[in-house]
N, C-alpha and C positions, 0 to 999 in steps of 0.2 A: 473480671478476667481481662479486657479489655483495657481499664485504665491501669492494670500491673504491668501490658504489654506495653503499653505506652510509656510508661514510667522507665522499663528498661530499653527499649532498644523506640527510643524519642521518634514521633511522624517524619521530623524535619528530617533524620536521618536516612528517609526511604525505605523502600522495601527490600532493594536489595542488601543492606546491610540486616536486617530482620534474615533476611535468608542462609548470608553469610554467620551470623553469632546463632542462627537455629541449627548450621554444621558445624559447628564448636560446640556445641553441648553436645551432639549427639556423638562425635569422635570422642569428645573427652569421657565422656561415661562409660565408651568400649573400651578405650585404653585404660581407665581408672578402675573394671573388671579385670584386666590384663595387669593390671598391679598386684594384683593378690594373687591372680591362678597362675600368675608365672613362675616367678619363684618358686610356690607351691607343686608346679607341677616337677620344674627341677628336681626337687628334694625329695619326689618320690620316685625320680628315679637313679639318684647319687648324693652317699652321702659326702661325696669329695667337695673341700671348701673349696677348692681352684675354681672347677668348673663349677659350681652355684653362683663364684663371683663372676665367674667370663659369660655367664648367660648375661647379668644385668651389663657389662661393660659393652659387650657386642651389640648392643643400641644405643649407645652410645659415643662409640669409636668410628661409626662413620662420620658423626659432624665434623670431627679435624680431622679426617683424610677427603671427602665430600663435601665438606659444607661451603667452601669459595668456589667448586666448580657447581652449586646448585644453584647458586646466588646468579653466576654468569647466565644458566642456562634458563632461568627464570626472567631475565632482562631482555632472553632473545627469543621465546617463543609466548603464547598463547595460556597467560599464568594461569586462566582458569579452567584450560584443558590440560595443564600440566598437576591441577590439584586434585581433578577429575579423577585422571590416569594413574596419577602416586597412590591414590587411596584404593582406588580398585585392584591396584597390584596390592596392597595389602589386601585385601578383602578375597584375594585368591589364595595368597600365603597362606592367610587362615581358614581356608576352606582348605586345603592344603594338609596344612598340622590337623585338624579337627579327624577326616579323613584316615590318616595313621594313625589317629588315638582309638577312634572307633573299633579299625579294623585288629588292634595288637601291634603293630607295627614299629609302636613311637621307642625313637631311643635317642639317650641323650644327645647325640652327633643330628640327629632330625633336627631337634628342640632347638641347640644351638646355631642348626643352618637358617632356618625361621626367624628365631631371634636377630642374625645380618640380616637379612632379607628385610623383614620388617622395620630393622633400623634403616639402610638404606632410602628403602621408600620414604619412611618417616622425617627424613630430611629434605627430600625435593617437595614434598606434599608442605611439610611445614614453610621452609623457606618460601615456595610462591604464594602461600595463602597469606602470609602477614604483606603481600605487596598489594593486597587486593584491596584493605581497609580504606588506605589514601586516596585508591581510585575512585570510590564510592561515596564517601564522606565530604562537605569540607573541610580545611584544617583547623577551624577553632570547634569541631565536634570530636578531632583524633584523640582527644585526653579523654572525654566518657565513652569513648568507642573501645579503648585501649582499655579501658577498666571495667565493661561489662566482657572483655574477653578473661580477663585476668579473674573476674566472678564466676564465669563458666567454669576455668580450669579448674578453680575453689572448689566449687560445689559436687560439679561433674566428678571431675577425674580424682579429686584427695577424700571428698566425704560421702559420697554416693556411691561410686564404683568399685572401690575396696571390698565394701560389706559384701556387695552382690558378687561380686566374684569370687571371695569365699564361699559364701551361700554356695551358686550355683558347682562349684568346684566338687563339694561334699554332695551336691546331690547326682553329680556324674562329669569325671575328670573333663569331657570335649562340650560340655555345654557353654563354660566360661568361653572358649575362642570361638566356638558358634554364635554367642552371642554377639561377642564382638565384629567380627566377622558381616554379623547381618547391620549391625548400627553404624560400622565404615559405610558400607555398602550405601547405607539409607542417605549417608553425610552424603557422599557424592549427587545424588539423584537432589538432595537442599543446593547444593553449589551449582547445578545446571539448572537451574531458574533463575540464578543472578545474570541481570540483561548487561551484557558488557559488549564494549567493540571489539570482533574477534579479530585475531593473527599479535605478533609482540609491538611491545608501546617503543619500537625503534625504527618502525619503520621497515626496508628491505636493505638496511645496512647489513652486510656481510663482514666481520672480521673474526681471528682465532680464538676459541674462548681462551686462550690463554692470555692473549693481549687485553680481553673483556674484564680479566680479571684481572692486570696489574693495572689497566684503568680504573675499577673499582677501590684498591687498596690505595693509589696513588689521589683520587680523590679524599678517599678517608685522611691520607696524611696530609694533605694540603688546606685541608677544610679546616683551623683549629678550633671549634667548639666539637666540631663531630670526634679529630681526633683525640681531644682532651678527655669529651666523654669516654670513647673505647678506650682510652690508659685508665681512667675510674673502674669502668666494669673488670676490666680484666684484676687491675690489684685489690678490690673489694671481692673477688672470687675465688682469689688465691686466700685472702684471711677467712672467708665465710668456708670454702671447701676445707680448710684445714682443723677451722676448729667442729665442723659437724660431721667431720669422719669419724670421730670417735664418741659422738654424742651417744650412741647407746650403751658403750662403755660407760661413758661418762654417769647414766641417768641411772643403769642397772649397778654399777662397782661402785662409783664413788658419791651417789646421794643415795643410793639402795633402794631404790623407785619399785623395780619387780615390772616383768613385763605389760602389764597393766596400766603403771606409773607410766613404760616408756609409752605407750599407745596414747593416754591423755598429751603427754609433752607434744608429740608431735602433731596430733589433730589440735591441739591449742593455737599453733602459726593458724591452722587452717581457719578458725572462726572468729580471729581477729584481722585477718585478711578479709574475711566474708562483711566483717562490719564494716570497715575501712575502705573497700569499692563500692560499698553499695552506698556508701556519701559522697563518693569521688566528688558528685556534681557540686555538693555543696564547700567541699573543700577547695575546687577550683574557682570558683565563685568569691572564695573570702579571704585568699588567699594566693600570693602572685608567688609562677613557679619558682625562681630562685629560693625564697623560702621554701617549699617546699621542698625541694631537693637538698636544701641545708640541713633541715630540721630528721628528713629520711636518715641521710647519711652519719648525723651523729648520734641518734638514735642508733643506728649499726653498732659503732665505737660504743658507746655506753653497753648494748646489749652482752656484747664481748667481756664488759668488766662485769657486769652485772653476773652473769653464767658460772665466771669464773670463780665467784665469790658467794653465791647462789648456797645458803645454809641447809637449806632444804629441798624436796620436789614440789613443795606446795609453791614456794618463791619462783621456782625456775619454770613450772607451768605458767605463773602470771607472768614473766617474765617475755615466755614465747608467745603469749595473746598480745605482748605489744607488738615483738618481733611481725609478727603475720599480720600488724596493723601497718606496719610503715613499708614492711617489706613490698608488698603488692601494690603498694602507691607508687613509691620506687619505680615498681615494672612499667606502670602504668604513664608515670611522668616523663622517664628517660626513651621508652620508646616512642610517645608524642614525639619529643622534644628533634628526636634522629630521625624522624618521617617526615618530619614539617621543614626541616634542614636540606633534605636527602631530592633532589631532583625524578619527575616518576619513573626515568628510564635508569636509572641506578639503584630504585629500591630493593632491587634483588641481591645487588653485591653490597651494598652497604650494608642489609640487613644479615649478610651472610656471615660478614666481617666481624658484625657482635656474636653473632651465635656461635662462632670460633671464639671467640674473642670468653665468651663466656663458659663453653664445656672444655677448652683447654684451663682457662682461672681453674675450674672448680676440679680438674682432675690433678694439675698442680699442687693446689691446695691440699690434695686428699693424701697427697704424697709426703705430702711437710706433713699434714699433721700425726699419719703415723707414726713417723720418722721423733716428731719431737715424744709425741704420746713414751712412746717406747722409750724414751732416755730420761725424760724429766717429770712424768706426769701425767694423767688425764688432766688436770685444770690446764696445765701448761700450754698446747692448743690455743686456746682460749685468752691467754694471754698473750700467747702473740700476736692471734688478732686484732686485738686489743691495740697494740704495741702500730701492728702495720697500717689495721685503717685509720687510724688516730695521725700518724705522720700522712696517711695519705690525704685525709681530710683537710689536713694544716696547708699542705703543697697546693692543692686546688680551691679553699675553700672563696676565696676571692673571685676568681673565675667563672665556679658558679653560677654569678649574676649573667657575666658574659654568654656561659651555656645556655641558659634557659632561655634567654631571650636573644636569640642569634636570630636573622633576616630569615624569613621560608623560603622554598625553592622559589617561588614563584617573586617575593621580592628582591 
């Protein structure tokens, strides 16, 4: 047990980073319960498609209304009492809902105030905890730091926590947000043992977080690897949101998968993503990031044509075991890449800047890809992916070099 703990979260890295990725498994396992009971609990109490889709959208819709004021607000206070405090306020929420379920009370207008609530939180709690890694680590360990977070979420939250929050859901509707609920809870009490220097990494500068925040956006556009990379994520998220909004479409009408078929497609990303960080180390080892970032990204484009052309479901599942091999490297490498870039009193709006940058792409995307679905196709999607990250690839592919190996804050 011992040389497995060492294998993933390395001595050199310290203990507080063991502390830190032991509250990412254990968030990620309550949310990955709160994947299946949610939905589920929706839909037993309306069959209306509107409101089933505004439960999932309403955690989602605070990153682009809150995600640059979370980023500021994470530069200017105490990020490990603000990951503290974000999750306990969830961890209330959901004693909260749990509470009204028990007693009869729950109605869909509860469910979906819970759901803001939650999302809300879930953006200040996220945004300061990804500024915590840098402080912790040095920078030539933020690429396997970045990839055993990215193995948590795999395991935790997509393969582990579904099941169980089914299970638990059938065997009594408020056990799933109890559960969760108690493992928020636990993550925080793992985050108050990482020994950090308290008050913000700014010092007692005082200014308006509004000026905090067009300083943050104004560095992003002045920095050009930083802002090169946020134009990749954003137009790689417009092509990836477009063509897997209508993936179940796609897997159930137009390969005839059956819901079964779709469950295997999309746990397939998840266990080729699971292979692919748990090499990270060796793949950074024998290979210099530009490649790798090349190799992720047209791997993307190809995936695009591959799906769209995909004869069957047995191709398109082996298909998404690649997807979930490069996709999660991807994560792993481009968030390295902006944290090693990123100055430590700016990693809160910088980081803020992608995660807009990224749930704005992917709800964009989600918009086009209906939009074409409905006129020309289910494949059709998929080929404009195709179409968009292929030119986007062509525009950046040289610069790449430049991205990956840009000066760190520190040089």
């Amino acid at each position: 047990m011992s040389r497995l703990l060492d294998r993933v979260a390395p001595p050199r890295m310290g203990t507080g980073f063991r502390w830190l990725l032991g509250s990412s498994w254990t968030s990620n396992i309550g949310d990955g319960v709160a994947l299946a009971a949610g939905p589920l609990l929706v839909a037993s109490l309306t069959s209306n498609a509107f409101l089933v889709a505004l439960a999932a959208l309403l955690q989602r819709f605070p990153w682009l209304v809150l995600g640059l004021y979370a980023g500021a607000i994470a530069d200017r206070v105490d990020r490990k009492r603000l990951v503290m405090v974000s999750d306990a306020a969830r961890a209330v929420v959901l004693a909260v809902l749990a509470t009204f379920i028990v007693t009869g009370h729950v109605s869909v207008g509860v469910v979906l105030g819970a759901m803001l609530l939650l999302g809300v939180a879930e953006v200040f709690a996220d945004t300061s905890s990804q500024t915590l890694l840098p402080m912790l680590v040095a920078p030539e360990d933020l690429g396997v730091g970045n990839a055993r977070f990215q193995g948590s979420f795999l395991v935790a939250n997509q393969i582990v926590g579904p099941p169980v929050g089914a299970f638990l859901f059938a065997a009594g509707i408020a056990w799933p947000f109890v559960t969760q609920g108690v493992l928020v809870a636990f993550s925080v009490v793992l985050v108050a043992r990482i020994a950090l220097p308290k008050g913000g990494v700014r010092g007692d500068e005082q200014t308006h977080v509004l000026r905090d925040i067009r300083e943050g956006l104004r560095w992003v556009w002045h920095h050009d690897a930083v802002r090169t990379l946020a134009i990749v994520i954003v137009a790689f998220n417009i092509t990836w949101g477009a063509a897997w909004s209508v993936l179940v479409l796609y897997a159930l009408d137009h390969l005839g998968m059956g819901p079964v078929g779709y469950g295997l497609l999309t746990s397939a990303a998840a266990v080729g993503g699971l292979v692919s960080t748990g090499s990270y180390d060796w793949i950074e080892r024998r290979f210099d990031l530009a490649t790798v970032m090349r190799t992720c990204l047209l791997l993307e484009v190809v995936t695009h044509l591959s799906l769209a052309l995909a004869p069957s479901g047995a191709v398109a599942i082996a298909i998404m075991v690649v997807f979930g091999a490069y996709a999660f490297v991807w994560g792993a490498v481009s968030t390295t890449v902006r944290q090693r870039a990123t100055p430590t009193e700016l990693q809160g709006r910088v980081g803020s800047v992608y995660s807009v940058c990224v749930f704005g792409g992917i709800v964009l995307g989600q918009l086009l890809g209906g939009a074409i679905a409905q006129t020309w196709g289910l494949t059709a999607p998929f080929w404009f992916a195709f179409v968009g990250a292929g030119i986007t690839l062509a525009l950046v592919w040289r610069q790449l070099a430049y991205i990956a190996h840009s000066p760190s804050a520190e040089q």
